[in-house]
N, C-alpha and C positions, 0 to 999 in steps of 0.2 A: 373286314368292313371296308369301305370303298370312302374312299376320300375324295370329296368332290372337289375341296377349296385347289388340293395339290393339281388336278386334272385340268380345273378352268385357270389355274396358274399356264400349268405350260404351255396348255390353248392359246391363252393372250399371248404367251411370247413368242410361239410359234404363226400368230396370225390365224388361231383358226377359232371360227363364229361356230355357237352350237347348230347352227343353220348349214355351214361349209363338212361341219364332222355328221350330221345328219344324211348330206348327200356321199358322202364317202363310203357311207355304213349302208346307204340306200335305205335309209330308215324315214318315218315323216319328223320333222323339226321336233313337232309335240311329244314325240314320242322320246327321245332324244333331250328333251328337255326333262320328261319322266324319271329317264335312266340316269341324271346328275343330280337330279331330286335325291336320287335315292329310295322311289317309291318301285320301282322297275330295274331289274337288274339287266349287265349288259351280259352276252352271251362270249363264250371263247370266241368265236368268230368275230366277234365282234371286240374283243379283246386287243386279238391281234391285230385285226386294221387299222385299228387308232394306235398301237404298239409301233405301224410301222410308218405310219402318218404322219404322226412326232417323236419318231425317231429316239424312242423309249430307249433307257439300259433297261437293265435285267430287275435291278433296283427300284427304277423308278417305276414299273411296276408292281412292281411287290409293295412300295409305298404309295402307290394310288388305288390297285386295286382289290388285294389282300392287305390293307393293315390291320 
């Protein structure tokens, strides 16, 4: 199950807008906004680019996007 509250946690501390991680992901903002919803899931690729974005552990993974 995907934890959104954990995700827009380390967004804000790392500075990033669902707008700046939309463009990262080359996805549209809306869309983006879908997948933190929780109505839209993100894809592996998509996984990892935000994994290397904010500079994920292994962990914090596992606790945002498998809990």
């Amino acid at each position: 199950m995907f934890n959104a509250d954990k995700l827009r946690g380390v967004m804000a501390e790392k500075r990033f807008s669902a707008e700046r991680m939309a463009r990262v992901l080359g996805i549209n903002p809306a869309t983006m906004y879908r997948k933190m919803a929780g109505t839209s899931e993100f894809t592996r690729s998509e996984i990892q680019l935000i994994s290397l974005s904010l500079e994920l552990s292994t962990s914090d993974i596992q606790a945002i996007f498998f809990a």
